[in-house]
KOLFIVEX-187437 format. One record per residue: residue number from 1; residue in three letters; z, y, x of N, C-alpha, C in turn. Coordinates in pm, 1 decimal, m for minus. Atoms other than C-alpha are relative to their C-alpha. Layout:
N
nr	rest	n_w	n_v	n_u	ca_w	ca_v	ca_u	c_w	c_v	c_u
NUM	Ala	Z	Y	X	Z	Y	X	Z	Y	X
...
END
This chain:
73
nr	rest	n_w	n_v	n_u	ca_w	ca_v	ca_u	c_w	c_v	c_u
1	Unk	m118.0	m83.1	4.1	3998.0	m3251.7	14584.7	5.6	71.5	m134.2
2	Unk	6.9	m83.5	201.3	4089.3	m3109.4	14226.6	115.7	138.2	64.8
3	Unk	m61.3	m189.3	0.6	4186.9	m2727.6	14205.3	67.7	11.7	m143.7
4	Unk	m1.3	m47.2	137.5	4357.4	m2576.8	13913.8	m32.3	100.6	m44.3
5	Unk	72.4	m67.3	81.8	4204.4	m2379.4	13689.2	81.0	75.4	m119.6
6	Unk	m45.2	m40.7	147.6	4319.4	m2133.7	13417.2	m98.9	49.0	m76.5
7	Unk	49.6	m75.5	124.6	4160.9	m2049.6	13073.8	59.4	68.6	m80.5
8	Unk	m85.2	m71.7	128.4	4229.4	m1848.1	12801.4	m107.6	m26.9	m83.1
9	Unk	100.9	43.5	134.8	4087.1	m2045.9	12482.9	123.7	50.2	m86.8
10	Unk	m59.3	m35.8	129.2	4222.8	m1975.3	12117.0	93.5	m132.5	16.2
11	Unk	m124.4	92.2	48.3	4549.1	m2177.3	12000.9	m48.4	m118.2	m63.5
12	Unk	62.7	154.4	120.5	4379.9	m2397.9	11756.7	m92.6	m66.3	60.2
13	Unk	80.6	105.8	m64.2	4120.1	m2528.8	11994.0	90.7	m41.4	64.2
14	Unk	m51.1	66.6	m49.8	4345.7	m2628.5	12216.2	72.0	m90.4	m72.9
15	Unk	m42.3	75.0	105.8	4536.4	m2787.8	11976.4	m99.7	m130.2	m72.2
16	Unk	139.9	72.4	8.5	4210.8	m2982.8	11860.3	15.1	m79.0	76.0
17	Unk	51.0	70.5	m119.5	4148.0	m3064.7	12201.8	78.6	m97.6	41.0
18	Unk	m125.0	73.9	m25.6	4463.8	m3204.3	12294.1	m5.0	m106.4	m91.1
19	Unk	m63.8	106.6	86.9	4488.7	m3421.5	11993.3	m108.3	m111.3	6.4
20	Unk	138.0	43.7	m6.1	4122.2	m3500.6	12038.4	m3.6	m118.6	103.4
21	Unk	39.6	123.2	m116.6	4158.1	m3651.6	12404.0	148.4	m66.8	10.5
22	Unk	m95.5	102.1	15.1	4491.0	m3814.4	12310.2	m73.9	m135.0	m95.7
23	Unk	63.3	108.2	96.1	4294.4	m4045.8	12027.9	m88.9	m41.5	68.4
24	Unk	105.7	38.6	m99.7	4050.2	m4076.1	12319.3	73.2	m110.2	120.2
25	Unk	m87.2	86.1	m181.6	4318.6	m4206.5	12617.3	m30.7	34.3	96.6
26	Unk	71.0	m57.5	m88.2	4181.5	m3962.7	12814.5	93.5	127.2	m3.9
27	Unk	m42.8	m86.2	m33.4	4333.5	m3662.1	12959.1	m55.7	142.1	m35.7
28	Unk	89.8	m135.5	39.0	4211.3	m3280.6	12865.5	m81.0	42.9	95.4
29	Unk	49.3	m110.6	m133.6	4153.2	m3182.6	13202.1	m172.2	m147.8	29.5
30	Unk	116.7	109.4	m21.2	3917.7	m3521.0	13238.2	m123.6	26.8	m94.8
31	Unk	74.2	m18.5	62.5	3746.2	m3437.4	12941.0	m61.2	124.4	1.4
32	Unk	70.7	m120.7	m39.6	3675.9	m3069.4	13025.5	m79.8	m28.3	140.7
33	Unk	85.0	4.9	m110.4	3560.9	m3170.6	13381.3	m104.9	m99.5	m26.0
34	Unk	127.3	108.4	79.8	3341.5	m3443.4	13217.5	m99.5	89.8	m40.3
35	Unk	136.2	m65.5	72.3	3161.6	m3183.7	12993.7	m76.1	120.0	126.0
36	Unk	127.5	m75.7	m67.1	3097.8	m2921.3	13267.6	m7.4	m57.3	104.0
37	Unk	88.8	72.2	m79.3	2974.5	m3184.6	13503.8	m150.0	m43.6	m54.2
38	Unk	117.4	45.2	86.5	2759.1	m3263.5	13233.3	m99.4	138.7	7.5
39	Unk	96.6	m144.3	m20.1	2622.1	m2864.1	13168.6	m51.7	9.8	114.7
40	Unk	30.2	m78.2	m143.5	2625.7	m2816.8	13534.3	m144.4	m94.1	81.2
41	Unk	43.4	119.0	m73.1	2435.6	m3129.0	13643.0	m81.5	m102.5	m141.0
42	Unk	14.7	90.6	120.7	2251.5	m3255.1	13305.7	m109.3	m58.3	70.5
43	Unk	83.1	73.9	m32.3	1971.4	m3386.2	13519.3	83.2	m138.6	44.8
44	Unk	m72.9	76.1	m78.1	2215.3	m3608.0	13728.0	83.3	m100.5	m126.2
45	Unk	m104.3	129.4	135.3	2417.6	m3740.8	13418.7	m76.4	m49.7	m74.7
46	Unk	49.8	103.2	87.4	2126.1	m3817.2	13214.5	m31.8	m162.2	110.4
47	Unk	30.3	116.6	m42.3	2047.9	m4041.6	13452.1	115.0	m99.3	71.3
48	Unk	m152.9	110.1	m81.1	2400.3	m4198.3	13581.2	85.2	m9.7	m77.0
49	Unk	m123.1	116.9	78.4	2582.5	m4483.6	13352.0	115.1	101.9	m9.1
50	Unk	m107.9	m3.3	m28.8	2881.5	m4339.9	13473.5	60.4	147.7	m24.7
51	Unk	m18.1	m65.5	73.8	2876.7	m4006.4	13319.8	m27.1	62.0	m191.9
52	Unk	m2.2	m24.2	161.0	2791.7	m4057.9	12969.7	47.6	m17.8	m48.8
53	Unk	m108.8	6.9	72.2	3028.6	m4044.0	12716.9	4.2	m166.9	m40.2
54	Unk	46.1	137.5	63.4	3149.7	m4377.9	12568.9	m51.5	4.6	m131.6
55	Unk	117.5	m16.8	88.8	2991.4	m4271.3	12266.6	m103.2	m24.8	11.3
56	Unk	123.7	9.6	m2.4	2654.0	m4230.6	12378.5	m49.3	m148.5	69.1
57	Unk	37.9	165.0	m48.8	2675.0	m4572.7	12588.6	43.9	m81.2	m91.6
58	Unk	m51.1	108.9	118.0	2796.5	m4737.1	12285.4	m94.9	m26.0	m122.8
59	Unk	151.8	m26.9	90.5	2487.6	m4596.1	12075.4	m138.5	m72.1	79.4
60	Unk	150.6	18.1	m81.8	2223.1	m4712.4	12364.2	m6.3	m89.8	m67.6
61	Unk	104.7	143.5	34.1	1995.5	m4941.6	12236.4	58.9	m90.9	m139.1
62	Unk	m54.0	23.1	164.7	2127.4	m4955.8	11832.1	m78.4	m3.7	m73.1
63	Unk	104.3	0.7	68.5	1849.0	m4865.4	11703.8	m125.2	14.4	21.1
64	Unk	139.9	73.9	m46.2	1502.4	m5010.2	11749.3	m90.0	30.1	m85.8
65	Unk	161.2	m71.8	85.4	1159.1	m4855.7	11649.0	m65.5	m120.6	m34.9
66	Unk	90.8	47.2	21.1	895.7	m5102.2	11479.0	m93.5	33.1	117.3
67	Unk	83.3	7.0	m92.9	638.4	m5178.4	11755.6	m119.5	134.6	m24.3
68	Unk	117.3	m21.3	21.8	392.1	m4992.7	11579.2	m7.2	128.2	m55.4
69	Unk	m105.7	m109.7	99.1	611.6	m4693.0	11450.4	m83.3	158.6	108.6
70	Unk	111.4	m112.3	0.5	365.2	m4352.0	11477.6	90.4	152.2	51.7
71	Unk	m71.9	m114.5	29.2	611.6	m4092.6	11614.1	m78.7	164.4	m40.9
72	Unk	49.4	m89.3	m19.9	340.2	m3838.7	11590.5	12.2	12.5	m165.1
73	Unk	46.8	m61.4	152.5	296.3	m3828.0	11206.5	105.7	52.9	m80.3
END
């Protein structure tokens, strides 16, 4: 069930935001309930596909350590 919600952010973020999750194809309200599902629940999203950005599922597995690669030093 979705509720509505009011904020009071500054002019120019919203503005941002809006233009942000239009170049996305995504809605504002999708992309705000995305991120605080994410804060609220970061155990649950690291581990479920289906809340990580397509960014970060687009980065998985790009870049590959040498077998032998020392992270300690």
């Amino acid at each position: 069930m979705s509720t509505k919600l009011t904020l009071t952010i500054d002019e120019s973020v919203i503005k941002q935001a809006k233009a942000y999750a239009q170049n996305q194809g995504r809605s504002l309200s999708a992309i705000v309930e995305n991120y605080l599902k994410a804060v609220t629940n970061q155990e649950a999203s690291a581990t479920n596909e289906e809340e990580r950005s397509p960014i970060v599922k687009s980065l998985r597995g790009a870049f590959k350590l040498p077998a032998d690669y020392d992270y300690k030093m």
